[in-house]
N, C-alpha and C positions, 0 to 999 in steps of 0.2 A: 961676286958672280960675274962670271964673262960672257956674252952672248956672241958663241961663233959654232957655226956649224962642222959637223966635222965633215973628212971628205967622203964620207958612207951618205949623208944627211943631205948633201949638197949635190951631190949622183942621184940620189932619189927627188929632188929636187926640179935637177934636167930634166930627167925620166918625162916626170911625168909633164912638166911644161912641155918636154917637145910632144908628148903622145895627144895631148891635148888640141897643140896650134894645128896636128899634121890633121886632125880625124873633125874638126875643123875643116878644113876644105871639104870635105865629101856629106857632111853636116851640121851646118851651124845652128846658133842657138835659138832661132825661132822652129827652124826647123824641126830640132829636137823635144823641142817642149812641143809642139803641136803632134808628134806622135802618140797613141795609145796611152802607152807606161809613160809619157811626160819628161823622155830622158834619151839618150843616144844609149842603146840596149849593146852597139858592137863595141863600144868606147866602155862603159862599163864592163862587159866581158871582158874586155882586153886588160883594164887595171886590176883587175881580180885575179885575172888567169897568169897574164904575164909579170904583173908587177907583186901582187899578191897583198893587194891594197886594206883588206877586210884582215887579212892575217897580221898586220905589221904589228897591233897591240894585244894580241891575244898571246899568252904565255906559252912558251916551246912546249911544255907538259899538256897542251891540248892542240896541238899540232899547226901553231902558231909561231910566225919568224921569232917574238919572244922579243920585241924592241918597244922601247918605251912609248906613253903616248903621242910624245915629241913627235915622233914620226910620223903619226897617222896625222896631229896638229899640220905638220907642213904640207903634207897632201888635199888637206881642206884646205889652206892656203892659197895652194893654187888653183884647185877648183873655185874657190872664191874670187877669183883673180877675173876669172874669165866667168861668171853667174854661172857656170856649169852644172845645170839640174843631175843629181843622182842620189843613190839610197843610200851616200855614204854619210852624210847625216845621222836618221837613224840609227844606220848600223853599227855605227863607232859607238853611239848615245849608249846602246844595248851592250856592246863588250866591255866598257868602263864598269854600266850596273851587274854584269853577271861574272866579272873581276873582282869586283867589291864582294860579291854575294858569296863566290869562294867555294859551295861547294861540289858536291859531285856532281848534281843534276845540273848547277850552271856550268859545269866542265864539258857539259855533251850539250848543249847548246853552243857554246863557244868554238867546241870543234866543227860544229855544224857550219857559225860564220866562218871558220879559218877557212873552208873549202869553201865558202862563197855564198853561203845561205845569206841573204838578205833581212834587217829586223828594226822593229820600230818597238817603243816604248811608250805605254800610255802615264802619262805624268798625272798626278792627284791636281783636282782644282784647275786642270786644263783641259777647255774643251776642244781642241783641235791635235791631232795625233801626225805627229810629221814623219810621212813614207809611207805610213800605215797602209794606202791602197792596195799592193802587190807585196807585201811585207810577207815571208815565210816564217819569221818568229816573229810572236809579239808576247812582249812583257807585260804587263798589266802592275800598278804597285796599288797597293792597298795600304796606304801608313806606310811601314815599314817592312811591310810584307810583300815579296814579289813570288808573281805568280807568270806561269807560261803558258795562255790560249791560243788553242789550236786558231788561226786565221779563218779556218772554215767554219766555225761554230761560231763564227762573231758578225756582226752587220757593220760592212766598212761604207760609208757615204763620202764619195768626193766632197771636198768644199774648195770654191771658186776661192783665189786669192788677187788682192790687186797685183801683186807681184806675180806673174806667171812663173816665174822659175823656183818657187816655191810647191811641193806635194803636199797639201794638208788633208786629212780626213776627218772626220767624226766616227766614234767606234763604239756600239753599242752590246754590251759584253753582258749575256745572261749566264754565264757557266762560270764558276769555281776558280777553272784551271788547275794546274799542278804547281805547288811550292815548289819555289828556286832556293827561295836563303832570304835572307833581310838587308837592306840598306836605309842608311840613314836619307830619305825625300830632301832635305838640305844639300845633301852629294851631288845626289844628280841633278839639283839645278845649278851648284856650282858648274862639274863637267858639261850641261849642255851653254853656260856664259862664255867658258871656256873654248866653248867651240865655235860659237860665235864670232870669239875675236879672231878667230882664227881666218873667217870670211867676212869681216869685215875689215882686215888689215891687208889682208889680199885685194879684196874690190877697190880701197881707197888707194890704192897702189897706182895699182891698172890705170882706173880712172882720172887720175896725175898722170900720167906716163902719156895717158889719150890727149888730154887737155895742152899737153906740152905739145904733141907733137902737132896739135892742130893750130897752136897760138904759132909757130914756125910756119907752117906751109898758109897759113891763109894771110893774104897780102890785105894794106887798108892805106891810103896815101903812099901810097907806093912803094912801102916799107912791113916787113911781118909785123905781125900784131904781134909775136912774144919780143920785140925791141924797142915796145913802150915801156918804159919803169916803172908805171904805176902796175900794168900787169905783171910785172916780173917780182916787182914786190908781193903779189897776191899768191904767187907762184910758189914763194919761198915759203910764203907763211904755211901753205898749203903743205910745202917737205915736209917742215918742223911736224905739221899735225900728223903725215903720212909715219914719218920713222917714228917719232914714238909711240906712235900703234903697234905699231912692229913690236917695237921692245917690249911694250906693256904686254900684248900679245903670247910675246915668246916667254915674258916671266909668267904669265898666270898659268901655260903648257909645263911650264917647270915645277910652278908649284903641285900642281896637278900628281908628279910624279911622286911628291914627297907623303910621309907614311902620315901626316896631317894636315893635309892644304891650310892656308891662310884664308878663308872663305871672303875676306876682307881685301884680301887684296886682288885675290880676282874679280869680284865686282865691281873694284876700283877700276881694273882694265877694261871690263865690259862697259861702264861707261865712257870711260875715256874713249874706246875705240868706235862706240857710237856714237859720240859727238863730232871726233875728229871725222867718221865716213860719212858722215850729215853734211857736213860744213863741205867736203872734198865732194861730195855727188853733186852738191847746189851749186858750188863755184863750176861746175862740171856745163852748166846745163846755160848759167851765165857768160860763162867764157865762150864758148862754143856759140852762141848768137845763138838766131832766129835756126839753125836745122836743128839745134839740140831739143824742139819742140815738136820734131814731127815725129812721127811713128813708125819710122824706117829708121832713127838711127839710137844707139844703144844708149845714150844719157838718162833717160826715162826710165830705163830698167836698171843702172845704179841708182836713181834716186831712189825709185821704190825698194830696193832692196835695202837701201840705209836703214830705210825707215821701216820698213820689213826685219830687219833683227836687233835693230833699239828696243823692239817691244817684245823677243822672245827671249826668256830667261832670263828677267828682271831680277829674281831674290829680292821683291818687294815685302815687307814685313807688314 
């Protein structure tokens, strides 16, 4: 197995990094989370509209770019890169289960996301629903059985998170709904570990890349602090855990694609990419000294989010 993108994958890659640093300047991320919808609404417009971000894994036969999940994977990537609050969580979580589910009625839901419709899914045995607030489909599974409630006929309750850049709800569903199809509850907590690593190999990235650039510029005996060897060692060990994220990462988006995931081996990743963005947000918060502790600068919000997606989509037995 080789792990190289192609140059379709590596354009969408750009894309979306540069749409992300440029829309950034005119809204950063406290910014955005302190708005309403909890999210930059023109930045999301603009990845739907222009890049067609909700489309990339839905099948051409419902009016979808028809690319693997690989792609949508590398898009969460980058929004992980940067905590970048939006529904693409969710919505991705939703086009895997009404992919799997296959049939007609998940075909016109799916078309609905290709054009940009927004959607969350309520997982069995969980009580928090990620998007759910402003969600225009929401799935509901019973067992094996999925259903599609109307968002209107449901009580959606914020719920506070320590990680701001997280949407959680609670969703209190008195009605039926209308059957979709069946999926195996095992699947989808594969697909949402899956996507996890996805934003956890992203952030531990970033937050290496932060850490380096700030061990260069801040001076200590009259010499940068990243030209001590004992930090430059901490540094490396930090690569090692950062790349194999990546990889483990990019095989568990691969296995994904295949007609029987290895559920084992993507849990494998989910761990490993949990531990390794543990270890990178605390070195994060260490390296960086005494500002990485105040509440102006971004450390705090990778650390919580390490530990913010170690705990979603466990496949705890």
């Amino acid at each position: 197995m080789r792990f190289a993108l192609t140059e379709e994958q590596t354009d969408l890659v750009a894309t979306v990094h540069t749409l992300i640093a440029k829309r950034a300047a005119s809204m950063d991320l406290r910014a955005a989370i302190a708005t309403p919808e909890g999210y930059d609404t023109i930045l999301w417009q603009t990845l739907t509209e222009q890049i067609g971000v909700t489309a990339l894994a839905v099948p051409e036969a419902y009016g979808g770019v028809g690319c693997t999940y690989i792609e949508a994977h590398l898009v969460l990537e980058e929004l992980g890169a940067t905590l970048t609050p939006s529904p693409f969580v969710g919505t991705l979580l939703a086009t895997q289960v009404l992919t799997a589910a296959g049939t007609p009625a998940a075909g016109e839901l799916l078309e609905r996301i290709a054009g940009g419709a927004t959607a969350a899914v309520m997982v069995p045995d969980s009580e928090l629903v990620i998007d759910a607030t402003d969600a225009e489909i929401l799935l509901v599974l019973r067992g094996d059985q999925v259903h599609a409630v109307d968002p209107s006929a449901v009580t959606v309750t914020t719920a506070p998170a320590m990680d701001p850049t997280w949407r959680f709800a609670t969703v209190t569903v008195d009605v039926p709904g209308d059957p979709v199809g069946t999926v195996d509850p095992a699947y989808v907590t594969t697909v949402g570990a899956t996507m996890m690593t996805a934003l956890q190999a992203g952030a531990a990235r970033e937050a290496l890349e932060r850490t380096v650039a700030y061990l260069k510029e801040r001076h200590q005996f009259g010499r940068p602090l990243g030209s001590f060897q004992a930090l430059k060692h901490r540094c490396a060990d930090l690569l090692v855990q950062v790349e194999t994220a990546r990889t483990m990462s990019w095989a568990a988006a691969w296995e994904l694609t295949q007609p029987a995931p290895d559920r084992r081996l993507v849990h494998a990743a989910k761990t490993w990419c949990s531990d390794a963005f543990s270890q990178v947000a605390a070195e994060m918060i260490q390296l960086h000294g005494g500002v990485a502790i105040t509440w102006e600068h971004d450390a705090h919000l990778y650390f919580k989010r390490a530990h913010a997606t170690a705990q979603l989509f466990r496949g705890d037995t």
